[in-house]
Structures are given as C-alpha cells and as structure tokens.
N, C-alpha and C positions, 0 to 999 in steps of 0.2 A: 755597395754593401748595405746601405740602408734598402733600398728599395727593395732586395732581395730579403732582409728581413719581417719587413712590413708584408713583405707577399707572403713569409712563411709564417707567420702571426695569422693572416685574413686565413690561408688555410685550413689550420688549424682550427680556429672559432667557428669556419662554415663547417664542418667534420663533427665538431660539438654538439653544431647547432642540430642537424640532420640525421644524430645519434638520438639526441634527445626526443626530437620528433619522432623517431622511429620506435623509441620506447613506449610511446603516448599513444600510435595506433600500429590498425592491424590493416594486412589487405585481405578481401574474403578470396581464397582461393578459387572452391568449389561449394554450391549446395549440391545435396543430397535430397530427395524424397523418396521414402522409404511407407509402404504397406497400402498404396493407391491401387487396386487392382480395377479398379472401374476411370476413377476417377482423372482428368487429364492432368499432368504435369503444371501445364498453360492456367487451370481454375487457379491452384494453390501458386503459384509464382505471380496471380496476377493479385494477389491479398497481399506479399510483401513487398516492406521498403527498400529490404536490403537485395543485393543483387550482386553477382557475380564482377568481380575487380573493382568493387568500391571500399573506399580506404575510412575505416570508422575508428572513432574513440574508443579506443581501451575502457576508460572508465563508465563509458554510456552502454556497452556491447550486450547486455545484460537486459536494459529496460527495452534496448530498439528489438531484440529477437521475443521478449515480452510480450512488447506490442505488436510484432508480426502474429503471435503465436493467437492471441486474441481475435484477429483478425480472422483468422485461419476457420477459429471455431465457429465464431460466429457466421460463417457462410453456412452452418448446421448443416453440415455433410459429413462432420466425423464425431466419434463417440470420444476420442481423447482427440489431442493433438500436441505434440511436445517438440520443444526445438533445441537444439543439443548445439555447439563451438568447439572443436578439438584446434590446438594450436599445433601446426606443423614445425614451425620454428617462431622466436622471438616476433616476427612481423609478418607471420601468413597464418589463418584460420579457415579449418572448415567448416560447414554449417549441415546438420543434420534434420531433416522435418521429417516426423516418425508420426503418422496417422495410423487411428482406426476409423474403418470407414463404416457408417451405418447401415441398416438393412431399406438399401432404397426403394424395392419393390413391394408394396405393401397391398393384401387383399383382405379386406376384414367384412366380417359382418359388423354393420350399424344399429348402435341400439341407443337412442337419446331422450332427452326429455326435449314437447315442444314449444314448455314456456320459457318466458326469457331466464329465469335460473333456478337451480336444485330449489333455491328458499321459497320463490313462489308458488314452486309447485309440490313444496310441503306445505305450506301454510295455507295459502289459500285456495288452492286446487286438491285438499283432504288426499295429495299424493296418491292420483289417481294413475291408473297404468294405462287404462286407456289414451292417454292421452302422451302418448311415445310414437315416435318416428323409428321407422328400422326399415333396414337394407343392405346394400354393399357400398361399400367406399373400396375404391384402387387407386392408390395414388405409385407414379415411379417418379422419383425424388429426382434421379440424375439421367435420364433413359439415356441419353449419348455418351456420360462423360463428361458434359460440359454443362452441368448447371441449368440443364433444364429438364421441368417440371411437365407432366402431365397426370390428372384430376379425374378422374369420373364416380360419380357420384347416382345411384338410382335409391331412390327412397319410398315404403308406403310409412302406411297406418296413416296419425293424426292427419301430416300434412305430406302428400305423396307430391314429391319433387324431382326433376335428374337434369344434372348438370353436369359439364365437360368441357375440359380448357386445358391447353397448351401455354407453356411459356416457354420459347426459342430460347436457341443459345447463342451467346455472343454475336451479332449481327456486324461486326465491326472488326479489324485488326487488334486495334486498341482495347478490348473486350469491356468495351463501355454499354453498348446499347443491345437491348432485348428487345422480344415482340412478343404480348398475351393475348391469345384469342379465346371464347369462349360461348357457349349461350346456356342459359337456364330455361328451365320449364317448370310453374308449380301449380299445385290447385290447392283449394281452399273448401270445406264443407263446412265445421264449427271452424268460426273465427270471430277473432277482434273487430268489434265497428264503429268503437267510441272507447274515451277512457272518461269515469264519473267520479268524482271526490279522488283524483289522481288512483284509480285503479282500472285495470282492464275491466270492459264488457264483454261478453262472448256471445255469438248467437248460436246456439246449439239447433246442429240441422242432418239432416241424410240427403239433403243436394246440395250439388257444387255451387256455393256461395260468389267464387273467386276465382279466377283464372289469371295465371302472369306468363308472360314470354318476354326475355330480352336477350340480343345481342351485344358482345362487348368486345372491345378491343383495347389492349391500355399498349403504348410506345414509353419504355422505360430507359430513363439514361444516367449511368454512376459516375458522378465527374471526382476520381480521387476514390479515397481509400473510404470517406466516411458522409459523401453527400449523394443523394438520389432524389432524381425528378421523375415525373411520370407523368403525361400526357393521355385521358381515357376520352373514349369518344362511345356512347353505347345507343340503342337504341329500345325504349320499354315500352308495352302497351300491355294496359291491367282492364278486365273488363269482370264485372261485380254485378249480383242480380239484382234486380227491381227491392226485395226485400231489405238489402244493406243500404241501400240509396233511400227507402222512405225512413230506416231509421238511425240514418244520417246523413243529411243532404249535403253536409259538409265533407265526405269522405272521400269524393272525389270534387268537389265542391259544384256548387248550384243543381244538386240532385242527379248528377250525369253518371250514368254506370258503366262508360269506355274512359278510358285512359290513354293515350298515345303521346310518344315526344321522343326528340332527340336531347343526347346529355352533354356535356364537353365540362371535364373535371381536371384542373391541374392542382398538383400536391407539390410540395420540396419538402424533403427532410436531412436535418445534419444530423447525425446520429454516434457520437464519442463515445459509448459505452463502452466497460471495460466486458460485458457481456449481455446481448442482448435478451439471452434466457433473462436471466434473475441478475441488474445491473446493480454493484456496489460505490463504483467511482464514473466519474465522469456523467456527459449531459447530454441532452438528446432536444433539437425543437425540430419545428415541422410546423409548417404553413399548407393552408389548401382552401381551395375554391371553385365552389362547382354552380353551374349554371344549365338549370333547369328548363328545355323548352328553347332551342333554335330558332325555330321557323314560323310562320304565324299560322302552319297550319296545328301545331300543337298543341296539346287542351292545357298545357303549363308554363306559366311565363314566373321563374322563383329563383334568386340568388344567394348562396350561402358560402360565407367565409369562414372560416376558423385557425384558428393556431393554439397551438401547444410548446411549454417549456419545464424541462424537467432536467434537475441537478442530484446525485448521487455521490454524498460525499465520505467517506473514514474518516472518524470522530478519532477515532485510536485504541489499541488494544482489539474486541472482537467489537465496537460499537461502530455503529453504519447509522447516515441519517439522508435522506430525500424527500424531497418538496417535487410538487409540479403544479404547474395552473393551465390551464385551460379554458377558451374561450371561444363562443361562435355566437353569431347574427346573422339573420337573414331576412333577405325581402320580397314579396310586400309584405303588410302586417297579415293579409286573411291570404291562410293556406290553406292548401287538401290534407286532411289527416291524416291520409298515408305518407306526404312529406314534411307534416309536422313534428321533431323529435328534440325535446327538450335534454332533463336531466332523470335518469333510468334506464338507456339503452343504452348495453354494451357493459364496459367500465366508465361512461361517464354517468357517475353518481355519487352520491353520498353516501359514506359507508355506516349503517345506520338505517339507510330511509331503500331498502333492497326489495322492499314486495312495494313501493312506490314508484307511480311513470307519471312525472310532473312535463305534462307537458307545453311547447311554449315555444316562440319565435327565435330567442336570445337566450344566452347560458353564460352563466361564471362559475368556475368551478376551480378551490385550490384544497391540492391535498398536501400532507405530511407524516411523515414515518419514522419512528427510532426503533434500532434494530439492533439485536446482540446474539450472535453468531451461536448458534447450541453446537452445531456437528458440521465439517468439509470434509468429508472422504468418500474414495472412489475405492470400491470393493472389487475383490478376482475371485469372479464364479468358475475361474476357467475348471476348474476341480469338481463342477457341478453341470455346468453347461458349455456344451461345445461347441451351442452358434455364437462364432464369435462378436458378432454384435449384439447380443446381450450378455456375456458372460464378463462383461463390465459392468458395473453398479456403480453410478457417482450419486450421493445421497447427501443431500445440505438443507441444512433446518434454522432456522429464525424465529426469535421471541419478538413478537412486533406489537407497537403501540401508535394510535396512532390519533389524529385529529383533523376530520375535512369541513368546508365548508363551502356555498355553491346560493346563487343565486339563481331562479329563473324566471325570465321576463313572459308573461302571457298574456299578448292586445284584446284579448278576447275569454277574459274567464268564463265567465257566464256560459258560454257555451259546452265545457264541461266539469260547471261548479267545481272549479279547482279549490281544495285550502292550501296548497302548499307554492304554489307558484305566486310568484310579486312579493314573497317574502324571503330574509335570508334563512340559512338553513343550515343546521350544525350538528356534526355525528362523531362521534369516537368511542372509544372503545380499544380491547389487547385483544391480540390473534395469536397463531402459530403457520410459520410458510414452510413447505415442504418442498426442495425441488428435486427429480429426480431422473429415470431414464426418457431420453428424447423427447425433454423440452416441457414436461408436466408439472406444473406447480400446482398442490395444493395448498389452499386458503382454508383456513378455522377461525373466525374472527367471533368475540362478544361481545356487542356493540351495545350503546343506548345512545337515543336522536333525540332532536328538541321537543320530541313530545312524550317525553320520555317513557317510548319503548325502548325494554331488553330485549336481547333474543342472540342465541346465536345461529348464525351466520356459516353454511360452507361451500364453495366455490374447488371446482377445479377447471384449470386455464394449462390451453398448451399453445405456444410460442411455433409458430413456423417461419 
C-alpha cells in the first residue's frame, strides 16, 4: 500500500513537473518564407538560429526571431524583412519570414567626383567639373539566387578605369565559403605625385602619367552567424612616366617608374551589429594584415597590420552613443608613396581635418558619437510607385555630436614638410545623419579642428 502510494505521488509531481515545462516553451513547428521570388530558400535559412523542431523559451521567443530577423537584413538583399510566430496550440509555433526583395539588377550611368570627397573638391578644387569620372556601373546583386555578386564597372573622364569581378556562391554544403575574382585597369593623366604641408599635389597634364593593372582573387569564409575571414592573394604592376619619378623619386621609390609585386592579405572580422547599414547596439572588431611583395623579384618588400573596435550602445529613450579606435603600423620606416596612407583616406580621419592627407607609416585613431534619434519610419509609396522595390521608403534621421582624435607617426617629415603629422590631433563638431533607401547615408556635419577651422562638412556613404 505504501509503495503503491509513493508511485502515485512520483507520478503525479513528474506530470507537474512536464506541465509546467511545457508552459515555459514552444516546439517550432514549421517556417515559412514568404515573397523571395529570386532569392533561394537555403541564403535566408542559412542567417537563422532558429530551425525547424527546435524547442525555445517562451519568454526569449521574441528577442531570438529579433535577432534572426537582423540577420536576415543585414545580408542587404531585402528592403524590409519581418518575422511573424502564430501558436498552433499551447506548445507548438509557427514561424513566418516575409521579405521584400531588392532590385538586384542594377545598370546606371556613373557620374562622381575624382577627389577623395565632395569637401575637397569644393574647397580646394574651386568645384571644378572637369574633374568627374563618368560611365556605367552594372552590378547583379544575387544573379543565381544564392548570394552572389557580379560588378562591371567602365569609367572615362578625370580618371578612365574598368573593372569586373564575380563573387561565387556558397562553395560548400555548409554555405560558409565563397570565391572572388576580379581584375582592374586604370590610367592616369593629371594626378597626385606628392602630398606638401599635408595637402595633395597634382601635376596637370594631356599624357598618360600612370598606368595600373591588377589581378585579384580573395577566398572568403563565414564561420557562424557573425565572424568572417578572408584570404586575398592579388597581383599589381603600376608603371608612372619619367615626369612623376623626377618629381618624386620617392613615389615608387629610388626614382623607378615600374612597379610590379605579388600581395597576400588576410582580414578577420566579428561583426555583432544590430545593423550593419546605420548600427545602434552592439560591436564590431576586425584584425588584418597585408604583406606587400612575395618574391625577391618584386620591386616591394612592406608589412602592414591594423585592427579595429567599435561599440554601439542605447543610452535610453532615443539617445544612442559609440566609440571606435583604430589602429595600423607598418614596415620598414621608408616607403613608396603610393603605399604610404596615414590618417585622410577613406573614413580613417579626423572629422574636422577633411580637405587634410596626413601622411605617415603608423596611425591612431579614436572616435566618438552621441546621437538622438529625430525620425524611424518606413513609408508605402505603393499609391505612387508600383516597382515594388522602391515603393518602400525607410527614412531615419540622427542629431549627432561628436569628438575624434588620432595620431600620425611620419619617419620621414621632411620629405613632404608635414605640420600635422608627430602631432596629436583633435576635431569635433554637431551633424545631422540621414539614412535611407539601399543603404545611403547622408552626412551634414560642422566641425572645428585644433587649428581652429570651421567649416562644414558633407559626405554621402553607401554601405554594401
């Protein structure tokens, strides 16, 4: 009698016990994806966690389709992406992922500025026109369905270029590893051949100054939902007239007007972003290191390392604040000045010091940013416009402030009487960031630098 009791007691409590747990999660029935008419099944189910008959927390079920949903977008192949949970009963859920997909075939005419940004070539280029690049650009964003990319590029005016690249799809079961190939061509007539008091020199000419050809190959591999390496292997050869060599012998160095070398470039990046367009939460680093000049028959023997870390945090309410530093070195101390790139190319710079190219062997560079959210919403042109990949409008605007500062190491001032290099260096300034359809962020920023110039500042940047 006893025994038989205590058995119907254990029953009972394990019946409790396996109620209660069954209140606590869910099993995923079935996904859904819904409005992919290009794109394969295999891309979007290879971006989520969640997966068909796996048993999740009720209370989490929310933030893991969140972060699926993230994910999703950030592969920048759809204009929305939303992820839906209907419960079938008490302990079974479906899962819905409802895309629109972008317009992947893209044929434009090109029409750019050829210095390094709108500010320089207001300011100090008196925003000449002459000095534009135009052409065609076609890019197909997904040509098979599976995430891969093909590029062509033909360009005249300033500086007449064409370039063309493939990047495979999935090479693997696992859809971890890709293959990029590509080659460029460009030429050069006015060009840069020195920078003096941290500013470009140009030598204005009607013959071809410059010529560049490289091949390139990069082997890319995503281990997980937020890490990627890449392995490039390229091959460049630059050859420059007698003209740009007497007036800088340093520019290929010891007056030599051919260039030739093999490259071998490896990167890692962890990338957490809660979006890599325009990120508000989460962190992003990236290591890389490239080594210039294989073989000894190469005219460059040069080593450069760098990393990057950047944090993106919600203060609370609409305030947002991120930091990032940045750092590179490289060796030996005397370079070619065409692989000399301090602090001015790109976005590594001082915001602030924008018509300045400090250049120099080693860089430190940290920024920071407070941000208060003006407008998030995504408008329906469908009333106005019926291709469906634009008759979405997502539109988000930010009051930004902000404070950078950056050091650059140059072994060799004298060479192009720098003032701004071997010293530190500090800019800030309020902006306004716009971001908007596929991936376009506008910059408005009014900065003053430690030598105290104003001015403002405007930039547009798109995210691929």
């Amino acid at each position: 009698m006893t025994q038989r009791l205590f058995f119907i007691c254990f029953l009972f409590l394990q019946t409790a016990y396996y109620q209660c747990f069954a209140d606590d999660f869910v099993l995923v029935h079935d996904i859904k994806i819904e409005g992919n008419t290009r794109t394969k099944d295999k891309i979007i189910f290879r971006e989520m966690l969640v997966k068909v008959g796996d048993t999740l927390q009720k209370a989490k079920l929310k933030e893991i389709l969140e972060s699926d949903r993230q994910k999703i977008t950030n592969t920048y192949l759809f204009i929305t992406v939303k992820v839906t949970y209907q419960e079938i009963d008490n302990q079974q859920v479906d899962i819905t992922v409802e895309v629109k997909e972008r317009l992947y075939l893209v044929i434009l005419p090109v029409f750019y500025l050829a210095d390094r940004n709108f500010n320089e070539w207001w300011y100090e280029r008196n925003h000449d026109l002459r000095r534009t690049i135009y052409g065609i650009y076609a890019k197909h964003a997904n040509l098979t369905g599976n995430n891969d990319q093909l590029r062509i590029r033909a360009e005249i005016g300033f500086i007449p270029n064409f370039e063309i690249s493939y990047s495979s799809p999935y090479l693997d079961k696992k859809l971890t590893t890709t293959l990029l190939g590509g080659i460029f061509y460009g030429i050069n007539k006015t060009m840069v051949y020195r920078t003096w008091q941290d500013k470009f020199q140009f030598l204005e000419s009607e013959q071809q100054q410059r010529q560049r050809l490289s091949f390139y190959t990069v082997l890319s591999r995503r281990t997980g939902f937020y890490q990627n390496q890449s392995l490039q292997l390229s091959y460049s050869q630059t050859q420059i007239a007698d003209t740009i060599a007497r007036l800088n012998p340093n520019y290929l160095l010891d007056g030599r007007t051919k260039q030739k070398f093999f490259l071998i470039n490896y990167s890692y990046i962890f990338d957490r972003r809660d979006n890599r367009q325009y990120a508000l939460k989460g962190y992003r680093s990236s290591f890389e290191i490239t080594k210039y000049g294989l073989f000894a028959s190469d005219n460059i023997n040069q080593l450069s390392i760098s990393g990057t870390y950047s944090k993106y945090v919600p203060i609370g309410g609409k305030f947002y604040a991120n930091y990032s530093f940045r750092g590179k070195v490289s060796f030996p101390q005397k370079q070619p000045f065409l692989q000399t790139a301090g602090l001015g190319y790109r976005s590594d710079l001082v915001r602030g010091y924008e018509l300045y190219v400090i250049d120099g062997q080693s860089y430190a560079l940290a920024k920071t940013n407070l941000k208060y959210q003006l407008i998030d919403r995504v408008f329906d042109l469908s009333k106005f416009l019926k291709i469906k990949q634009f008759n979405t409008l997502p539109v988000a605007a930010y009051l930004n402030s902000f404070i950078d500062v950056g050091y650059t190491k140059n072994n060799f001032p004298l060479l192009n009487n720098t003032k701004l290099a071997n010293k530190r260096l500090v800019g800030g300034g309020l902006g306004l960031d716009v971001i908007t359809w596929y991936n376009v962020v506008g910059r408005l920023n009014y900065s003053i630098n430690g030598l105290g110039e104003k001015r403002l500042f405007f930039n547009v940047a798109r995210e691929f």
